[in-house]
C-alpha positions in Angstrom: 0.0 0.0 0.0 0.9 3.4 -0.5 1.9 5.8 2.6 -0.2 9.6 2.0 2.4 11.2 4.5 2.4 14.6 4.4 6.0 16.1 3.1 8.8 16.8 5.6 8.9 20.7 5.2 4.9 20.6 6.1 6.0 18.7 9.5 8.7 21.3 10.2 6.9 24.3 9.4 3.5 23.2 11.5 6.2 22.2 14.4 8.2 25.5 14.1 7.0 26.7 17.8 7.3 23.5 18.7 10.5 23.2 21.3 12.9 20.8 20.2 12.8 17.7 23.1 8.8 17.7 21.9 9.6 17.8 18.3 11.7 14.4 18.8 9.0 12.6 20.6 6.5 13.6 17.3 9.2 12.3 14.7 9.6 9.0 16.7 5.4 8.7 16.8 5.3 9.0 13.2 8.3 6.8 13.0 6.3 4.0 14.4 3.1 5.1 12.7 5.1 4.8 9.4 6.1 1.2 10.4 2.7 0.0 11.7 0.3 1.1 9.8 1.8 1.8 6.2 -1.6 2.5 4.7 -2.2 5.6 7.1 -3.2 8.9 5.6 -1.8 11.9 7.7 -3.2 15.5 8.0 -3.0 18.8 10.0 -6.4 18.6 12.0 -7.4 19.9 15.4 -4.5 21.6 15.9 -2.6 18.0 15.5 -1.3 15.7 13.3 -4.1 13.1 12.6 -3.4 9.3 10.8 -6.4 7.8 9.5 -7.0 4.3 6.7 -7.8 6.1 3.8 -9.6 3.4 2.9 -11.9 3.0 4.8 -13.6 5.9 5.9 -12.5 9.6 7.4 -10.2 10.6 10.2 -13.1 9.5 13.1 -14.2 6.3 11.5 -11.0 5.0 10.2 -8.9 6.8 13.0 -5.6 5.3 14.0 -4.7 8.3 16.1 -3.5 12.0 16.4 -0.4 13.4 17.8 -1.7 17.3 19.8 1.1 19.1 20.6 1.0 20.5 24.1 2.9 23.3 25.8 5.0 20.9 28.0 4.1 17.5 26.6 2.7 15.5 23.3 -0.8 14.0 23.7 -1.1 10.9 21.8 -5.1 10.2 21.2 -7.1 7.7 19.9 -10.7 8.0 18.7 -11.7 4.2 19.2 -9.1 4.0 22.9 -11.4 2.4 25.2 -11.3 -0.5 22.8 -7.1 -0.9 23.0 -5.7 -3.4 25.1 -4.3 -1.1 27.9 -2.6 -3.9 30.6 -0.6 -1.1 32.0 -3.8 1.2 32.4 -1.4 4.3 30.8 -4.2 5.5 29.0 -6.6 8.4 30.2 -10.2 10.1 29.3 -13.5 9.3 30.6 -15.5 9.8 27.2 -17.1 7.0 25.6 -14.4 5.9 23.7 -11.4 8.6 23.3 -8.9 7.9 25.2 -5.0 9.5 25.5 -1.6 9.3 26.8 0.9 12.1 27.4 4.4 12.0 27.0 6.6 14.6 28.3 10.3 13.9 27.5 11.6 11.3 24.7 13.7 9.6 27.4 10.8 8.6 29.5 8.4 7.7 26.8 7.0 4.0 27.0 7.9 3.4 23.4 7.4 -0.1 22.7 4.1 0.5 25.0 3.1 3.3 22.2 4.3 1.2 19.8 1.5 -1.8 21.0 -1.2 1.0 21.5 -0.5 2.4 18.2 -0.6 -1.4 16.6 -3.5 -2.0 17.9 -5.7 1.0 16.8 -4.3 0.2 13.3 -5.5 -2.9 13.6 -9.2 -2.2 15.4 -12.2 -2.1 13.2 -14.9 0.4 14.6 -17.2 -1.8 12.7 -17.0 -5.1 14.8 -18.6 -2.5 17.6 -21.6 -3.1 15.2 -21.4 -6.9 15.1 -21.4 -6.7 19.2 -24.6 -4.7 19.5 
């Protein structure tokens, strides 16, 4: 499949307030998104960078997640969250299904956590909610 990211300069120039240790930790996010889910669509939404499939639907029914840039932290979302395996009950929200996790420094981040959460929302199917009801 064919990866719609958007072009580098785009990144940098929407990340160009952005400090530096915060700008690291959203390279390394799309650096995963890139390897797990090579069919993701990414745009500039919401103040964020949002990864969607294409495919099958828009950025809230085929959402994968979005990375929202903080003042002191990145807030990595997804849409469908309260259906992601969370074992380590890192992720937060109380809505019905959004859930997020914030990462504050590159060092401490819970990468190959993210990596899982991110694996797994590429892989969910809103649509099996359907087959549940």
């Amino acid at each position: 499949m064919v990866l719609h990211m958007l072009p580098i300069h785009h990144i940098e120039n929407f990340l160009k307030f952005t400090p530096q240790p915060l700008q690291e930790i959203v390279f390394e996010l799309r650096n995963i998104i890139i390897a797990v889910a090579p069919d993701a669509a990414e745009v500039i939404r919401w103040g964020g960078l949002s990864y969607f499939h294409e495919g099958r639907g828009g950025i809230v029914s085929a959402g994968i997640c979005q990375i929202g840039i903080e003042k002191d932290h990145i807030r990595l979302a997804f849409i469908h969250g309260a259906f992601l395996p969370d074992p380590h009950k890192l992720l937060k929200g109380t809505g019905k299904a959004k859930r997020h996790i914030e990462i504050a420094s590159y060092e401490t981040a819970p990468w190959e956590y993210l990596q899982d959460l991110i694996t797994a929302s590429a892989e969910f199917d809103p649509r099996s909610l359907k087959a549940m009801a």
